[in-house]
C-alpha positions as CSV (number, residue, x, y, z in Angstrom):
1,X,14.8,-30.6,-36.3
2,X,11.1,-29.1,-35.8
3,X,12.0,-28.7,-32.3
4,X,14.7,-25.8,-33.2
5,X,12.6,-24.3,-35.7
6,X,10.1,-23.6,-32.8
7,X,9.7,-20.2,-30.9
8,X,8.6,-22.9,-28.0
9,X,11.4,-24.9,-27.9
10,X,14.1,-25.3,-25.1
11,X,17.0,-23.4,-26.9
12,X,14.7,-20.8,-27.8
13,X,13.3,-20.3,-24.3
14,X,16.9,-20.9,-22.8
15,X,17.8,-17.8,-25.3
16,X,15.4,-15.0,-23.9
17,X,17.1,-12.6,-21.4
18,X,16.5,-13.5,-17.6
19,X,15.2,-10.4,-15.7
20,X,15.5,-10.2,-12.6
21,X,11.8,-11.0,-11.4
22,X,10.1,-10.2,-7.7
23,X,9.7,-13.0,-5.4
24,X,7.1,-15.3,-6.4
25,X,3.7,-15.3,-3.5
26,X,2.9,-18.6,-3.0
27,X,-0.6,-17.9,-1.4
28,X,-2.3,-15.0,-1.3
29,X,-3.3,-14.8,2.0
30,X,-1.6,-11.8,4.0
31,X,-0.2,-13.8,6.8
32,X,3.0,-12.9,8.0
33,X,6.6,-14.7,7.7
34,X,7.2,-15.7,11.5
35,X,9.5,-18.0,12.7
36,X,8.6,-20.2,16.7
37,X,7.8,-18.0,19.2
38,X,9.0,-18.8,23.1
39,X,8.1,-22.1,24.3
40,X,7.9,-23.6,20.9
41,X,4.7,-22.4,19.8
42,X,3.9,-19.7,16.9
43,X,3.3,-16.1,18.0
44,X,0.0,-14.7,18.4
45,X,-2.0,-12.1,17.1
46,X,-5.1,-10.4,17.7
47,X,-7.9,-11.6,15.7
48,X,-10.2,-7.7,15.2
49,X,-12.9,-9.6,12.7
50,X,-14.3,-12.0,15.3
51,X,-18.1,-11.9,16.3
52,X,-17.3,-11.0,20.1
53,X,-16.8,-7.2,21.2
54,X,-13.4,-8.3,23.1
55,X,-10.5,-9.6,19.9
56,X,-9.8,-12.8,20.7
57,X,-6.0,-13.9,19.9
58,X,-4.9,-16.2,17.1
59,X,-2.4,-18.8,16.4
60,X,-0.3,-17.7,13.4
61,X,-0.8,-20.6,11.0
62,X,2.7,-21.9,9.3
63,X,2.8,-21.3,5.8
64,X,3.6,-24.1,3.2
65,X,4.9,-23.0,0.0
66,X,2.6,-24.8,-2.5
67,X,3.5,-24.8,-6.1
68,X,1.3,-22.4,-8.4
69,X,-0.8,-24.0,-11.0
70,X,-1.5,-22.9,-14.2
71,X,-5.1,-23.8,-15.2
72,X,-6.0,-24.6,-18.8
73,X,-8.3,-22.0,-19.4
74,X,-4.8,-19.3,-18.9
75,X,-3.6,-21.1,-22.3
76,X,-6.9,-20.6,-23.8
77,X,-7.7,-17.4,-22.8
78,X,-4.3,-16.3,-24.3
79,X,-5.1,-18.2,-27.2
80,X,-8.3,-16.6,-27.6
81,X,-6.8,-13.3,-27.4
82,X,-4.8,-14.0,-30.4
83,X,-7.4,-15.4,-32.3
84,X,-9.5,-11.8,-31.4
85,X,-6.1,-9.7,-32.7
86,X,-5.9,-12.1,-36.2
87,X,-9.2,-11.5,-36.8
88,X,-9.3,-7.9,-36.3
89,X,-5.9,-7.7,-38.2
90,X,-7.7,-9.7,-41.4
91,X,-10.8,-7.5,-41.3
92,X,-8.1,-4.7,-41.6
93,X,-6.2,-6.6,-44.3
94,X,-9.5,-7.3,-46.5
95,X,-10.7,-3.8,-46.4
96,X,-7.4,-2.5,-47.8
97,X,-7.3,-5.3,-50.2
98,X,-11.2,-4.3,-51.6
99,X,-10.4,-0.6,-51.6
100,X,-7.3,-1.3,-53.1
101,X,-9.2,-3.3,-55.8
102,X,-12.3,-1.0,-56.2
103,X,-9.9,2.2,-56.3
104,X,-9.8,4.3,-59.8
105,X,-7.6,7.1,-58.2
106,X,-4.2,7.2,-56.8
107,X,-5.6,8.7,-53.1
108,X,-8.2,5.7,-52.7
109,X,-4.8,3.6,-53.3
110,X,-2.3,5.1,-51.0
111,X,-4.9,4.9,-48.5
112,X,-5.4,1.3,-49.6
113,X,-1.8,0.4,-48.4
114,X,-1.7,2.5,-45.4
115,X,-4.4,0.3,-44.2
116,X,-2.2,-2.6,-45.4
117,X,0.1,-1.6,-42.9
118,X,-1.8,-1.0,-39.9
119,X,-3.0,-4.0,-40.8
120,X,0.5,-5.7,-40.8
121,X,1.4,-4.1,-37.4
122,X,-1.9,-5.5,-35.4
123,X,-0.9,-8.6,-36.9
124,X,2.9,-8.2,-35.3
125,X,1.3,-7.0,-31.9
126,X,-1.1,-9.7,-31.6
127,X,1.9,-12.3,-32.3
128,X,4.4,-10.6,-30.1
129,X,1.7,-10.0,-27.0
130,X,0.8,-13.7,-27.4
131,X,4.4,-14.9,-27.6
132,X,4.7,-12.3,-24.1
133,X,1.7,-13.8,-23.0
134,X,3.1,-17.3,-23.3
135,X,6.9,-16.7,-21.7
136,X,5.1,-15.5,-18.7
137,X,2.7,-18.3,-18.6
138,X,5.3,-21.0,-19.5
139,X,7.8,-19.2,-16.3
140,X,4.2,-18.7,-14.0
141,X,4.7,-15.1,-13.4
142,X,2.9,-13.6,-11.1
143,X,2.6,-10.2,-13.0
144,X,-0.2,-8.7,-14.9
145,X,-1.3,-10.0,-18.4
146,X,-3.4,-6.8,-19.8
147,X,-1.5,-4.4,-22.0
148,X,-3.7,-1.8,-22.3
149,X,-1.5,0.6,-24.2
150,X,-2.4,-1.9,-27.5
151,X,-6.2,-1.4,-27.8
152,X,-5.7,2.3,-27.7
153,X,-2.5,2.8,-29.8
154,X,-4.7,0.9,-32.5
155,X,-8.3,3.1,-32.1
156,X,-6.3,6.1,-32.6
157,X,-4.4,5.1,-35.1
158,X,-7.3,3.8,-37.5
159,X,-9.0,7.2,-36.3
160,X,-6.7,9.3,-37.8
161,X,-5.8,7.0,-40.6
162,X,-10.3,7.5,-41.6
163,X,-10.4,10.9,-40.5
164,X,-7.4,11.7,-43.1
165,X,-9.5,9.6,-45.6
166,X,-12.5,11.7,-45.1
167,X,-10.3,15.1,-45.3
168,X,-8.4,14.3,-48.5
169,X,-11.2,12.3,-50.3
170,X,-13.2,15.8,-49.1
171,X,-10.2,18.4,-50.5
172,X,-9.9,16.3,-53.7
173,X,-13.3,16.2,-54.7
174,X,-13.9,19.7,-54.2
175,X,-11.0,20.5,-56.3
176,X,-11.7,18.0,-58.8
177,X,-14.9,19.9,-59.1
178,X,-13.0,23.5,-59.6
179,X,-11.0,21.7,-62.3
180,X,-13.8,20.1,-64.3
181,X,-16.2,23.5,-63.9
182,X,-13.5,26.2,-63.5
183,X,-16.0,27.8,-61.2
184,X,-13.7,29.3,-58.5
185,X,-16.3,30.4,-55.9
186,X,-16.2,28.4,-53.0
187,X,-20.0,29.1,-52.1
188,X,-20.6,27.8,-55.3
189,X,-19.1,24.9,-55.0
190,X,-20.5,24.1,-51.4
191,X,-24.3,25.3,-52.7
192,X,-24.0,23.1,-55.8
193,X,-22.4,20.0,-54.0
């Protein structure tokens, strides 16, 4: 019963969509596909990195398709990478909680639960980059791991999210301080702030 319940199990694996993926590269070592030259023997070619002024020619080695193994520290690497994104996604979580807590006006507490939800979505990139991370692991892709659209969608995001902070905590207590003063002179206001 656990084992349906899992996003790890067969069924569930079996369900994901199957691209159509590139040709896996067994090695990674530029020689070329060649087949047996006349006489029996592989085709040569000339060998422009040797120590002697003249190239000598070399013996195309045949290529034997080796399995590609997945080293432990892949797993934990992508395990440590979800670890990073939960942490940064409860740091988020526990400042909105505390502002949210400390807050006596109604800005301080919107702002509370738009942190909240940035919060939420880190959380739900972390878990779906992992669970990416994983599939491709699990089917030894040989594509690239590093999203790097993530990091930056997040910076911005909390960047404008604080620079809003800052703009409408600034606009409110300014005109909080019109309100309570009725002084309507901007220089005033600036001067006695």
């Amino acid at each position: 019963m656990a084992d349906l319940l899992s996003p790890f199990s067969n069924s569930a694996l079996a369900s994901l969509p199957h691209p159509q993926r590139p040709a896996r590269y067994t090695r990674a070592d530029a020689i070329p596909e060649t087949g047996q030259g006349e006489g029996g023997l592989r085709p040569t070619v000339r060998d422009y990195h040797s120590i002697s002024g003249v190239p000598s020619t070399v013996r195309i080695p045949k290529k034997i398709a080796t399995p590609v193994k997945v080293e432990g520290k892949v797993w934990f690497a992508n395990e440590r990478t979800w670890v990073a994104w939960l942490n940064i996604s409860v740091l988020l979580g526990t400042l909105s909680l505390a502002l949210f807590n400390a807050s006596q006006d109604q800005v301080a507490r919107n702002f509370a639960y738009v942190y909240a939800l940035i919060s939420i979505g880190v959380l739900i990139y972390g878990y779906l980059l992992y669970q990416h991370r994983i599939t491709m692991i699990r089917r030894r892709d040989p594509g690239h791991f590093d999203l790097l659209a993530g990091p930056v969608v997040v910076s911005i995001v909390l960047f404008f999210a604080i620079l809003t902070n800052f703009i409408i905590r600034g606009v409110y207590s300014i005109s909080f301080y019109i309100i309570r003063t009725n002084v309507f002179d901007l220089s005033t206001v600036v001067r006695e702030l």
